[in-house]
PDB file with one MODEL, atoms N, CA, C and O in Angstrom:
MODEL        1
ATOM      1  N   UNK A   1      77.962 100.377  34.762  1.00  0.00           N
ATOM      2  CA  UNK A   1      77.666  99.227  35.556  1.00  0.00           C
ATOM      3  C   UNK A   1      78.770  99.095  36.600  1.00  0.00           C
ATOM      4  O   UNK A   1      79.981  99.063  36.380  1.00  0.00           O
ATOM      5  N   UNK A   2      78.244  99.037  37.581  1.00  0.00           N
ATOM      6  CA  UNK A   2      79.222  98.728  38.982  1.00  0.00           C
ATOM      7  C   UNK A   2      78.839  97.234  39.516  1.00  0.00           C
ATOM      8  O   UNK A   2      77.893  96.548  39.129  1.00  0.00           O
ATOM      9  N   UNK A   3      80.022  96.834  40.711  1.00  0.00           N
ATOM     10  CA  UNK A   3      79.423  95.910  42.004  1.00  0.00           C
ATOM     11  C   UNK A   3      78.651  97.023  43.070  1.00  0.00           C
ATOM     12  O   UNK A   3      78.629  98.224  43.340  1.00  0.00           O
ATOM     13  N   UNK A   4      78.149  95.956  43.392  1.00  0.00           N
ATOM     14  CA  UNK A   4      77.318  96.732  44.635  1.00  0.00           C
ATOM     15  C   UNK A   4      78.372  97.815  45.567  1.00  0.00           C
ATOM     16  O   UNK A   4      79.527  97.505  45.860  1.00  0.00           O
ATOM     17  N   UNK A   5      77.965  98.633  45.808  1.00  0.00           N
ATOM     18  CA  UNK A   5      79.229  99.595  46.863  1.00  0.00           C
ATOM     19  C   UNK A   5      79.056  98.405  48.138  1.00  0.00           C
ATOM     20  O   UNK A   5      78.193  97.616  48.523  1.00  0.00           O
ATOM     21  N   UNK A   6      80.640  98.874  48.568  1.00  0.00           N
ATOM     22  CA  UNK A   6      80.588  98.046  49.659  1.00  0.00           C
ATOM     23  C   UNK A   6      81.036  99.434  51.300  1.00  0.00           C
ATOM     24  O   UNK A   6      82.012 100.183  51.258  1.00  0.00           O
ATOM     25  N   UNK A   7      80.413  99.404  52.041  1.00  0.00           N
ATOM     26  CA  UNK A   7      81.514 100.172  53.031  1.00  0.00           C
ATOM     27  C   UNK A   7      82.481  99.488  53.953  1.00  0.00           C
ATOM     28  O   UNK A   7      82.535  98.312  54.313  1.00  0.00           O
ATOM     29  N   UNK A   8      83.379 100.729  54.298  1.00  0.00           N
ATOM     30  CA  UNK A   8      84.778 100.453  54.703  1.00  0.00           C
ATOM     31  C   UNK A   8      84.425 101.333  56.054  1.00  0.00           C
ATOM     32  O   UNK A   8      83.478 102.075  56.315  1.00  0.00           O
ATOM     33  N   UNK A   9      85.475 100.970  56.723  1.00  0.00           N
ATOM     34  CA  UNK A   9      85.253 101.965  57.814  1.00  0.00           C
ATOM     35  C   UNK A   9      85.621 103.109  57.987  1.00  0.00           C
ATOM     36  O   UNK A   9      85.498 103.649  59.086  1.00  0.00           O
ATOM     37  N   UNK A  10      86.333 103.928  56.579  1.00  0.00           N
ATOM     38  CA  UNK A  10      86.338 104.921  56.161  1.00  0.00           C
ATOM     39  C   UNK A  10      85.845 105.607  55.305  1.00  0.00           C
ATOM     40  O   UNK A  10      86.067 106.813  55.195  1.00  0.00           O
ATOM     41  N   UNK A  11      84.739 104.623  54.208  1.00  0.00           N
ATOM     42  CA  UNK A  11      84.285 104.568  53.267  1.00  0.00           C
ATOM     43  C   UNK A  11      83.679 104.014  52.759  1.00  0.00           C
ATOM     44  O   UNK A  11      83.452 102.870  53.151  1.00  0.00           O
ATOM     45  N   UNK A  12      82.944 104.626  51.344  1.00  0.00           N
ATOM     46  CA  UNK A  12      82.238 103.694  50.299  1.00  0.00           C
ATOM     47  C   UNK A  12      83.233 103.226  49.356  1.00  0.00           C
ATOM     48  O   UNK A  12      84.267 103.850  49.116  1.00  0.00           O
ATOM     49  N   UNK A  13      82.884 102.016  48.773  1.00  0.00           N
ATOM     50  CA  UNK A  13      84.049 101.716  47.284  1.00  0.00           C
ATOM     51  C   UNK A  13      83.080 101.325  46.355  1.00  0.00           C
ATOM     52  O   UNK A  13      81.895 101.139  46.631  1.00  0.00           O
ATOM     53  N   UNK A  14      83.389 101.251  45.685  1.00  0.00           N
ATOM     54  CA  UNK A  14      83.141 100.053  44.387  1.00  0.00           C
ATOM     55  C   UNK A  14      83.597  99.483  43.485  1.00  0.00           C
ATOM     56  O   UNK A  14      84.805  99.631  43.668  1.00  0.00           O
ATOM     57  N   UNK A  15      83.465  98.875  42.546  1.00  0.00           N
ATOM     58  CA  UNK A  15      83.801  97.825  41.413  1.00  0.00           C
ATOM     59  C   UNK A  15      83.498  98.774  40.280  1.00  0.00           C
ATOM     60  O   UNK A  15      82.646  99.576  40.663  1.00  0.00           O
ATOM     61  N   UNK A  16      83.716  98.903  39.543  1.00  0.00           N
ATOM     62  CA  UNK A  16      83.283 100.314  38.151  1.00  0.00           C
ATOM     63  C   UNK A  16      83.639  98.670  36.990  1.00  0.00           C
ATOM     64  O   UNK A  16      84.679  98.088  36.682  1.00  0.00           O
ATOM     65  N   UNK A  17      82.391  98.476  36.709  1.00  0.00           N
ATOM     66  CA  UNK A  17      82.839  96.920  35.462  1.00  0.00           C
ATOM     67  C   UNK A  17      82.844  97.593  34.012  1.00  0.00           C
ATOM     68  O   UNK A  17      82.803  96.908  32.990  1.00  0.00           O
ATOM     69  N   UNK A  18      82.896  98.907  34.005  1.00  0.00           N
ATOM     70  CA  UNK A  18      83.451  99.749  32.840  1.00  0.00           C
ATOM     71  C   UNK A  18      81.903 100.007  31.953  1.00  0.00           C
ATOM     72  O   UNK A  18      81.547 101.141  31.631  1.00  0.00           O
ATOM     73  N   UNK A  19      81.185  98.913  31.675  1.00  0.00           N
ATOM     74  CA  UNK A  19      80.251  99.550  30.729  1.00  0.00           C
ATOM     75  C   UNK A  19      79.048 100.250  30.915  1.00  0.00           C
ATOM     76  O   UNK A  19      78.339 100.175  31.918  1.00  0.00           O
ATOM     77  N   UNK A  20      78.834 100.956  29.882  1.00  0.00           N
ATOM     78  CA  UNK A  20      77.717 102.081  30.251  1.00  0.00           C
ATOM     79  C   UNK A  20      76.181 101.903  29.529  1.00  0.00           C
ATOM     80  O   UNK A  20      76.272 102.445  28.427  1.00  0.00           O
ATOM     81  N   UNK A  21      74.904 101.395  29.701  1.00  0.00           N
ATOM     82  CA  UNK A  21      74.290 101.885  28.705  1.00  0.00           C
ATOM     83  C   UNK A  21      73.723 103.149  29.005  1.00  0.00           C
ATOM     84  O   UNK A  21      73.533 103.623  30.125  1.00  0.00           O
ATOM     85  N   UNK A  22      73.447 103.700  27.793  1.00  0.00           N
ATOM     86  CA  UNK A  22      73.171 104.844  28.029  1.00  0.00           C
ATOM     87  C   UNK A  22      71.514 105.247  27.299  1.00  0.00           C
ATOM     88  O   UNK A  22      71.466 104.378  26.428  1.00  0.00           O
ATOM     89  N   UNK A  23      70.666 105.757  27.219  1.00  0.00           N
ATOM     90  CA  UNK A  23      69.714 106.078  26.401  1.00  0.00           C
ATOM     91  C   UNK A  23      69.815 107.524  25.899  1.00  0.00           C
ATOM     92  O   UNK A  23      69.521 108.480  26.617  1.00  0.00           O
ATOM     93  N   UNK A  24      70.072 107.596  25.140  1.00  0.00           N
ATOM     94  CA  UNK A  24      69.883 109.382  24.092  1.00  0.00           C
ATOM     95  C   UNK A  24      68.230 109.779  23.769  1.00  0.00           C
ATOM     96  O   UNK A  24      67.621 109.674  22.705  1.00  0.00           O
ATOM     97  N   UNK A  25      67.830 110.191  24.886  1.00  0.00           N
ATOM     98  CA  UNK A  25      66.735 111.066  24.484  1.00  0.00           C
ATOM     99  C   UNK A  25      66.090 111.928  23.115  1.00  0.00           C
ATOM    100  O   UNK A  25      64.888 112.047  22.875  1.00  0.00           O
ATOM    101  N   UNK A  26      67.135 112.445  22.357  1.00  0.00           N
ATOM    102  CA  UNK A  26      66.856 113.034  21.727  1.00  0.00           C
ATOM    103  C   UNK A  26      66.481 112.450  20.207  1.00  0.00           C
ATOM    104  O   UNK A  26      65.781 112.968  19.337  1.00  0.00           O
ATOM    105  N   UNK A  27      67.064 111.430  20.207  1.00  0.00           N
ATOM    106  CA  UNK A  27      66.608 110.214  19.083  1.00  0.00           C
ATOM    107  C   UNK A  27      66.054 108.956  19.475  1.00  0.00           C
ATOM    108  O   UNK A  27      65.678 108.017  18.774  1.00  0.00           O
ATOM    109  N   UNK A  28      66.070 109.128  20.980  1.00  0.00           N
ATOM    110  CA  UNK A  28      65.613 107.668  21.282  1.00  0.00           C
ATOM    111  C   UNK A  28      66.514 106.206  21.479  1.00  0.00           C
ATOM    112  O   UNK A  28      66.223 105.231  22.172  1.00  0.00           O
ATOM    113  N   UNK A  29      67.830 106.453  20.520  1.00  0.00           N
ATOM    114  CA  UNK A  29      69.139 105.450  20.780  1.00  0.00           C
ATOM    115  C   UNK A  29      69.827 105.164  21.800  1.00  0.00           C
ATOM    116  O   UNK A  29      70.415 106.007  22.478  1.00  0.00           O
ATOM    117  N   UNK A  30      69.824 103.597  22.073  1.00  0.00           N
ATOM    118  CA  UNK A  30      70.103 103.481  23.190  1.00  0.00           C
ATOM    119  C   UNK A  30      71.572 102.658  22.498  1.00  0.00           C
ATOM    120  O   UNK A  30      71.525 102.197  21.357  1.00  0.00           O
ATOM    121  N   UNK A  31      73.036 102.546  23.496  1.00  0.00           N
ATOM    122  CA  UNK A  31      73.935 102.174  23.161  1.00  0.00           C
ATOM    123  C   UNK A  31      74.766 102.094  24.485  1.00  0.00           C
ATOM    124  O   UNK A  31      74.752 102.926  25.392  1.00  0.00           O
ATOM    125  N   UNK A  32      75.731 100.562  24.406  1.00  0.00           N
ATOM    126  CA  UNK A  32      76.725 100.639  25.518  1.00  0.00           C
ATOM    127  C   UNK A  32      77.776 101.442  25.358  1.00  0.00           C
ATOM    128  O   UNK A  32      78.402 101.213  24.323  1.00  0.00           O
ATOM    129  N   UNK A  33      78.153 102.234  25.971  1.00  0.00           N
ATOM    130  CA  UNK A  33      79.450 102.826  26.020  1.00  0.00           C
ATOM    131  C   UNK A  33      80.760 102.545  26.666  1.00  0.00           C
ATOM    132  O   UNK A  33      80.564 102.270  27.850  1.00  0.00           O
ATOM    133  N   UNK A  34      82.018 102.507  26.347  1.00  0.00           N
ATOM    134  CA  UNK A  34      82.938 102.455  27.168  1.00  0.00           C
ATOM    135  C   UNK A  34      83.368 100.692  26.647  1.00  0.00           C
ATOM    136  O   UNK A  34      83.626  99.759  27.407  1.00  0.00           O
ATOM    137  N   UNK A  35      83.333 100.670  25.266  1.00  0.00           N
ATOM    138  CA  UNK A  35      83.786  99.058  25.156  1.00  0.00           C
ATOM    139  C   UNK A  35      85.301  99.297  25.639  1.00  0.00           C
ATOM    140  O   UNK A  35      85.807  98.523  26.452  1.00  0.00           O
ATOM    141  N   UNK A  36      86.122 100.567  25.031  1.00  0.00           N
ATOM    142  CA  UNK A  36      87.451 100.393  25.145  1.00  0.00           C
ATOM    143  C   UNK A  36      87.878 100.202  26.528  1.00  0.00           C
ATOM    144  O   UNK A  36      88.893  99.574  26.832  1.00  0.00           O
ATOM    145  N   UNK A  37      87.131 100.722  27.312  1.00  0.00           N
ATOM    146  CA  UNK A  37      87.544 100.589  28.960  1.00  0.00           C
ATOM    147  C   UNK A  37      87.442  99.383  29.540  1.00  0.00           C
ATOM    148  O   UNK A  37      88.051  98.963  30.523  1.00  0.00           O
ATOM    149  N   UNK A  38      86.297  98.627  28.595  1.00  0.00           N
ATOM    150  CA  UNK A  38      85.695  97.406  29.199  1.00  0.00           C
ATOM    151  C   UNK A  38      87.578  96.735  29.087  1.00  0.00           C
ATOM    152  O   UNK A  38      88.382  96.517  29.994  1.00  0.00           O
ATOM    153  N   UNK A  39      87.720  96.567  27.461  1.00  0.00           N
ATOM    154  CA  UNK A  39      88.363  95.449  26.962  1.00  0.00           C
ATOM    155  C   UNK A  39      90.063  95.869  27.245  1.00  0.00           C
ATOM    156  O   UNK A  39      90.957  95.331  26.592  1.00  0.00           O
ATOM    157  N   UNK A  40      90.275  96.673  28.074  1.00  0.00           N
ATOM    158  CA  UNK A  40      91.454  97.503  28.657  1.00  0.00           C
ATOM    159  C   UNK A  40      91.659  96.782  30.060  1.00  0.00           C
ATOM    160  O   UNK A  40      92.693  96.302  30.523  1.00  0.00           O
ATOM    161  N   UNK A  41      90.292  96.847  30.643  1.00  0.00           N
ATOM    162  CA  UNK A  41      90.781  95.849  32.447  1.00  0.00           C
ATOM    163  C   UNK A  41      90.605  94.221  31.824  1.00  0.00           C
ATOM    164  O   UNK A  41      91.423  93.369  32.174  1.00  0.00           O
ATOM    165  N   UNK A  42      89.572  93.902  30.959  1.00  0.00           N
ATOM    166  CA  UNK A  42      89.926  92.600  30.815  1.00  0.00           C
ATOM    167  C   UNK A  42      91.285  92.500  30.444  1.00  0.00           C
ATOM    168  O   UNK A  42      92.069  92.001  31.251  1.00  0.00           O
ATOM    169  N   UNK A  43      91.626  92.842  29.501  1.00  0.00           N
ATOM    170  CA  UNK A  43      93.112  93.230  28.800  1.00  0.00           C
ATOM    171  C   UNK A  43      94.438  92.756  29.906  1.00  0.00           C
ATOM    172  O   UNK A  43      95.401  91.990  29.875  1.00  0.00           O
ATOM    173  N   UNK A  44      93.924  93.556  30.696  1.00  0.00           N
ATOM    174  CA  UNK A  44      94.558  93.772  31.802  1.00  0.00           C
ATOM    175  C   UNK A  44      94.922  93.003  33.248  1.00  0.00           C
ATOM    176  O   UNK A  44      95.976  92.907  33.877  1.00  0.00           O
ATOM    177  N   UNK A  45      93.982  92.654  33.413  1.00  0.00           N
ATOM    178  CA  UNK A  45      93.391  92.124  34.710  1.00  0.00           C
ATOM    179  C   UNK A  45      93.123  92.340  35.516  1.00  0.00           C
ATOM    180  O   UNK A  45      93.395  91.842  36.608  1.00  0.00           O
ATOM    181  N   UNK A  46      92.237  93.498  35.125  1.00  0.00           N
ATOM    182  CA  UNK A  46      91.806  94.670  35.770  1.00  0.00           C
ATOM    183  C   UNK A  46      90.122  93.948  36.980  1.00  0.00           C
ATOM    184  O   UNK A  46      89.728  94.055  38.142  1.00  0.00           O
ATOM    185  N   UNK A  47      89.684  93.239  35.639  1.00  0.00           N
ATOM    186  CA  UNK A  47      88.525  92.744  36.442  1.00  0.00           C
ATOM    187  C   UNK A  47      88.602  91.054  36.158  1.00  0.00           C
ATOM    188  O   UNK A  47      89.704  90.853  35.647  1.00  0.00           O
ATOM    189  N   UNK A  48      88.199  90.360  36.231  1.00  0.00           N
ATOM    190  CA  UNK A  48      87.922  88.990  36.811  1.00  0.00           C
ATOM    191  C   UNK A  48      87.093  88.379  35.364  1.00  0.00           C
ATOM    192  O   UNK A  48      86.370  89.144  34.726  1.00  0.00           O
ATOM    193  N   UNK A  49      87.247  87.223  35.024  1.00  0.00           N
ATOM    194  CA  UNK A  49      86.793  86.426  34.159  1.00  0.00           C
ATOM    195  C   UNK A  49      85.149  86.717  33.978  1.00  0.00           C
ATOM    196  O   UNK A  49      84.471  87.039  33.002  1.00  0.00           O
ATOM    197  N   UNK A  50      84.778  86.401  35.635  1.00  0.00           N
ATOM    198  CA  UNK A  50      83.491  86.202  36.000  1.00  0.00           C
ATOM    199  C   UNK A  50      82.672  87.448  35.975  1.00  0.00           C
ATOM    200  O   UNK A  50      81.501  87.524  35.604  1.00  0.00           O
ATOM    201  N   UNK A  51      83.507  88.519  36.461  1.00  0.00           N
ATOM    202  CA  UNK A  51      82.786  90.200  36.101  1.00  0.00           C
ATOM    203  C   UNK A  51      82.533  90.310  35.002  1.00  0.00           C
ATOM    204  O   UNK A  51      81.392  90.442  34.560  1.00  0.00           O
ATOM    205  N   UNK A  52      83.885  90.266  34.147  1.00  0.00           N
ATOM    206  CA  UNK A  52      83.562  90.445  32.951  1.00  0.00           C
ATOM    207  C   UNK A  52      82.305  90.220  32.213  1.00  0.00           C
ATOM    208  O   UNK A  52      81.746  91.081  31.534  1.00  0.00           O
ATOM    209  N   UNK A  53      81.975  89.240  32.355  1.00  0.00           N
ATOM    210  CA  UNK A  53      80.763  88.072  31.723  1.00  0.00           C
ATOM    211  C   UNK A  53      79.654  88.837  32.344  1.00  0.00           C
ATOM    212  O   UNK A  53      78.642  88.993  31.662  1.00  0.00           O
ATOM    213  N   UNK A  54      79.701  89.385  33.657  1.00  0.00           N
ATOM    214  CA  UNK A  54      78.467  89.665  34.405  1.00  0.00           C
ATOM    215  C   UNK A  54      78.555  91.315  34.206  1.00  0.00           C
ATOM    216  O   UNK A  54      77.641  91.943  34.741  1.00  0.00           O
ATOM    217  N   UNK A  55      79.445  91.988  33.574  1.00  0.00           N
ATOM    218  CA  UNK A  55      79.529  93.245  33.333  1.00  0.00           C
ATOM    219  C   UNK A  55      78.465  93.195  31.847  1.00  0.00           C
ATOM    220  O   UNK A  55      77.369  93.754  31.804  1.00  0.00           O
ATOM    221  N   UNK A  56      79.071  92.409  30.704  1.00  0.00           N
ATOM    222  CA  UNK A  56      78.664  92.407  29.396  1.00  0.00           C
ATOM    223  C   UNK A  56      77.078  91.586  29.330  1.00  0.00           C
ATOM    224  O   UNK A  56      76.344  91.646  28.344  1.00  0.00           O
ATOM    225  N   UNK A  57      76.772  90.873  30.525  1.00  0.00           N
ATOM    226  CA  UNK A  57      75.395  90.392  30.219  1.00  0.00           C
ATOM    227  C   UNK A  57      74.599  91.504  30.898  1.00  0.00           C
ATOM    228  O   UNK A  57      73.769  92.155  30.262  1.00  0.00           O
ATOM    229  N   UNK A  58      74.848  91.720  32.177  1.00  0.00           N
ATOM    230  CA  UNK A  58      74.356  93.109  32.975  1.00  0.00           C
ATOM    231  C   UNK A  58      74.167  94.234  31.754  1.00  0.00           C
ATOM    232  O   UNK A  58      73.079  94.374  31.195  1.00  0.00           O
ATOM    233  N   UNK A  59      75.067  94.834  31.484  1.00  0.00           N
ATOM    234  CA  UNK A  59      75.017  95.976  30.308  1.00  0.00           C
ATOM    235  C   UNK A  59      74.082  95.683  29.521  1.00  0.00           C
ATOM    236  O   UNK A  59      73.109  96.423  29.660  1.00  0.00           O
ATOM    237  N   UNK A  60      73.956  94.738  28.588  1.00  0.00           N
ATOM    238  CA  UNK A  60      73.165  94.030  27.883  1.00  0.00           C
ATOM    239  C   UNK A  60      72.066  94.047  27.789  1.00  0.00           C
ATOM    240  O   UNK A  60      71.463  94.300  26.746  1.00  0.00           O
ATOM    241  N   UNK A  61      71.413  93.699  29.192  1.00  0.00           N
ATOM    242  CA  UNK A  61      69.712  93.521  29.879  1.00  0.00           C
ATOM    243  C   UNK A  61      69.797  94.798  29.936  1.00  0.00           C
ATOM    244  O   UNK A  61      68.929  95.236  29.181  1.00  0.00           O
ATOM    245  N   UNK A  62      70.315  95.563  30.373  1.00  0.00           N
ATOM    246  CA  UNK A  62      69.795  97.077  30.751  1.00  0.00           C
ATOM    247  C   UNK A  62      69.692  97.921  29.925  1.00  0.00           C
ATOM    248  O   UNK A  62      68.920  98.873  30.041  1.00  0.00           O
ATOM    249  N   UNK A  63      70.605  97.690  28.739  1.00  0.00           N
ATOM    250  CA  UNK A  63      70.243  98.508  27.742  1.00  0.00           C
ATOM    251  C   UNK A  63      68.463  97.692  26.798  1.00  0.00           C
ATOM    252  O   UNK A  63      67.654  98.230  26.041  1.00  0.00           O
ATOM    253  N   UNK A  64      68.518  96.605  27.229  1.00  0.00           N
ATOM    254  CA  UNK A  64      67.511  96.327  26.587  1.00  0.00           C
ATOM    255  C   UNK A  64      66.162  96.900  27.519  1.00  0.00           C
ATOM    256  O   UNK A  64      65.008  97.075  27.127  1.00  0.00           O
ATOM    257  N   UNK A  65      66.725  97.119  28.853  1.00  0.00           N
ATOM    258  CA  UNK A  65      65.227  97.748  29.548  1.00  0.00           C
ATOM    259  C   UNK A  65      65.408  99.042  28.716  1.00  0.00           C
ATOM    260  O   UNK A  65      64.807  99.126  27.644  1.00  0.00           O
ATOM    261  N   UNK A  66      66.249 100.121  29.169  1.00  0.00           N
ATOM    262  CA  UNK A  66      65.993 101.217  27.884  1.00  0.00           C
ATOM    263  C   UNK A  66      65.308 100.904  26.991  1.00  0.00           C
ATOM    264  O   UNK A  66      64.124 101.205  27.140  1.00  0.00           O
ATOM    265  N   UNK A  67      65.624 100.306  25.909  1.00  0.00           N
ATOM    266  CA  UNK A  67      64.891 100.163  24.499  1.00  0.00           C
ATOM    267  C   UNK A  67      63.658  99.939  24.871  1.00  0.00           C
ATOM    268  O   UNK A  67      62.744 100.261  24.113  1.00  0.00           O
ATOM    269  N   UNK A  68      63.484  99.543  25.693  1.00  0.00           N
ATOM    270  CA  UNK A  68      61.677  98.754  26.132  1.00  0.00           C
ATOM    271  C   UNK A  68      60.712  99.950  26.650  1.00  0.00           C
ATOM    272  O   UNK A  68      59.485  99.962  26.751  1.00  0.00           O
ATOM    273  N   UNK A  69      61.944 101.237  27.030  1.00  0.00           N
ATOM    274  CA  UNK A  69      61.317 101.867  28.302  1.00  0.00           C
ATOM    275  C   UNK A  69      60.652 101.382  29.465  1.00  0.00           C
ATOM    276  O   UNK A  69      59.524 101.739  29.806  1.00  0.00           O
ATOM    277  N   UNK A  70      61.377 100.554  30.076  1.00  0.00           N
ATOM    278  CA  UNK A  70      60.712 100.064  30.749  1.00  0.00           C
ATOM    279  C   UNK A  70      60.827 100.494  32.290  1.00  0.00           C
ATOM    280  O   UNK A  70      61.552 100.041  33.176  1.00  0.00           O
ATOM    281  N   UNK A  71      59.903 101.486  32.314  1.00  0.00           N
ATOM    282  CA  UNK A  71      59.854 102.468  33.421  1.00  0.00           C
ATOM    283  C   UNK A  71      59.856 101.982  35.240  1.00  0.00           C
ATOM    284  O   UNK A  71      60.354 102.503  36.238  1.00  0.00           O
ATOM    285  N   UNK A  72      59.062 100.783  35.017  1.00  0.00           N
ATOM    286  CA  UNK A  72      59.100 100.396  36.524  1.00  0.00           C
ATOM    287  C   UNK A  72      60.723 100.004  36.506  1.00  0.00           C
ATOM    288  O   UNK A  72      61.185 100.486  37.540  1.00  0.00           O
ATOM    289  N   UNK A  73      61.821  99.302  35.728  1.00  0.00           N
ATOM    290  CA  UNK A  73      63.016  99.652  36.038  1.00  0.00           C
ATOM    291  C   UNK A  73      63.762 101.249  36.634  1.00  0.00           C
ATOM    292  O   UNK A  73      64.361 101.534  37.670  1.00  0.00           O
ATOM    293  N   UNK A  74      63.512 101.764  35.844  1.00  0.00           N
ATOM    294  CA  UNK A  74      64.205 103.218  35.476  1.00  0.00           C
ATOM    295  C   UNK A  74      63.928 103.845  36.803  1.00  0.00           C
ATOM    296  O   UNK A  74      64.829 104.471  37.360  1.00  0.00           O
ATOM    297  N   UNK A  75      62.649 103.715  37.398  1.00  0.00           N
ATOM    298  CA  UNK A  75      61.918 104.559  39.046  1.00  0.00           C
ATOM    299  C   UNK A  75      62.706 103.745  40.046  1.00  0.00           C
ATOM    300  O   UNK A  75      63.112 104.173  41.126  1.00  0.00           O
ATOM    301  N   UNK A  76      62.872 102.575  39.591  1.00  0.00           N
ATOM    302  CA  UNK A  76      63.141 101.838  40.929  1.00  0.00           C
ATOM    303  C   UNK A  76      64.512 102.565  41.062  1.00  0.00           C
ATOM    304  O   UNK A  76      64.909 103.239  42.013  1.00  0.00           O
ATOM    305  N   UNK A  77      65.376 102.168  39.468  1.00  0.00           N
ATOM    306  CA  UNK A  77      66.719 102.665  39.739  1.00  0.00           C
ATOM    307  C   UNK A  77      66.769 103.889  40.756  1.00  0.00           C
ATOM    308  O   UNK A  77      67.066 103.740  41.942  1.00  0.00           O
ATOM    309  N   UNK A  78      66.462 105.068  40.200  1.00  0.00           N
ATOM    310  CA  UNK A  78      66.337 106.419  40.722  1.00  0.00           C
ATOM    311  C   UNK A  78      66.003 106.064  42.034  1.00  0.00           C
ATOM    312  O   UNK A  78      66.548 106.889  42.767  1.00  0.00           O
ATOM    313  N   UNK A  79      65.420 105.302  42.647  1.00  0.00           N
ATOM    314  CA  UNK A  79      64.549 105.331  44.333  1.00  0.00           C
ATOM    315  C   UNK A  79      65.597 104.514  45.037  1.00  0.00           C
ATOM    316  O   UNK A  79      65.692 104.675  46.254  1.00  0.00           O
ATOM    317  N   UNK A  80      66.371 103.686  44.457  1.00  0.00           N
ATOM    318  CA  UNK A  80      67.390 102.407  45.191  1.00  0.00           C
ATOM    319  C   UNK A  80      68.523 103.437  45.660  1.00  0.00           C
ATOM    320  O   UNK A  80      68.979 103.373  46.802  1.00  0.00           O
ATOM    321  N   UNK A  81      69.044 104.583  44.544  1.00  0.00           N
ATOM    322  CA  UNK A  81      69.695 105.694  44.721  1.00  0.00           C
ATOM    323  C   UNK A  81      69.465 106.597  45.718  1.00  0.00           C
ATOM    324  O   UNK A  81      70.221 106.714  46.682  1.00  0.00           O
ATOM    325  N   UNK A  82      68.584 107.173  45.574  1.00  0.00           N
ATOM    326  CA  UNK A  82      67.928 107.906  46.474  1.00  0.00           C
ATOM    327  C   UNK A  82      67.921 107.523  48.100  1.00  0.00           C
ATOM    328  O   UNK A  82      68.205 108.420  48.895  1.00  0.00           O
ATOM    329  N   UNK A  83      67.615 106.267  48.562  1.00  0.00           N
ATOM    330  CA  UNK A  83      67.681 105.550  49.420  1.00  0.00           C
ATOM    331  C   UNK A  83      69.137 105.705  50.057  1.00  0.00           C
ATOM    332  O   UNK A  83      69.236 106.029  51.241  1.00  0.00           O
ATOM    333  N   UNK A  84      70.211 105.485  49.308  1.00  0.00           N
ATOM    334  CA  UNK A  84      71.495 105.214  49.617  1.00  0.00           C
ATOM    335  C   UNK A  84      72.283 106.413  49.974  1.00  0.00           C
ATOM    336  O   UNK A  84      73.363 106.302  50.554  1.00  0.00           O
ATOM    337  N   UNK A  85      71.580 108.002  49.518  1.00  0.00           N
ATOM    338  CA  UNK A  85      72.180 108.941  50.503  1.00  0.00           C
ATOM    339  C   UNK A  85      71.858 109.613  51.445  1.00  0.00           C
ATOM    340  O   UNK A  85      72.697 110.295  52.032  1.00  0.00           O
TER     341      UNK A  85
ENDMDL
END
């Protein structure tokens, strides 16, 4: 899970809010990854009260579209991407 990229006038950036869901194909398990990274910038102050919260609810919903398969997510993702290079 990221912030939106932003450009620079040298560049793209972004926000990396550390967590991952991921879906495993091969069993079907879907799981967030990367708690330790998450709880390392909070830790830290790496990211913001408010990310945080919007990293772990974000992660959250999305791993629950996984579990759902919920494909009109998953295409759009891939096409919003696609778009952007």
């Amino acid at each position: 899970m990221c912030l939106p990229p932003e450009g620079t006038e040298a560049c793209w950036r972004y926000i990396d809010l550390e967590l991952d869901p991921v879906l495993h194909e091969r069993d079907s398990r879907v799981e967030i990854e990367d708690w330790d990274e998450y709880e390392q910038a909070c830790r830290n102050g790496w990211m913001s009260a408010d990310d945080a919260k919007l990293a772990q609810s974000t992660a959250e919903d999305r791993a629950g579209a996984l579990r759902r398969r919920d494909e009109s997510w998953q295409e759009r993702g891939w096409q919003m991407l696609s778009q952007q290079t």
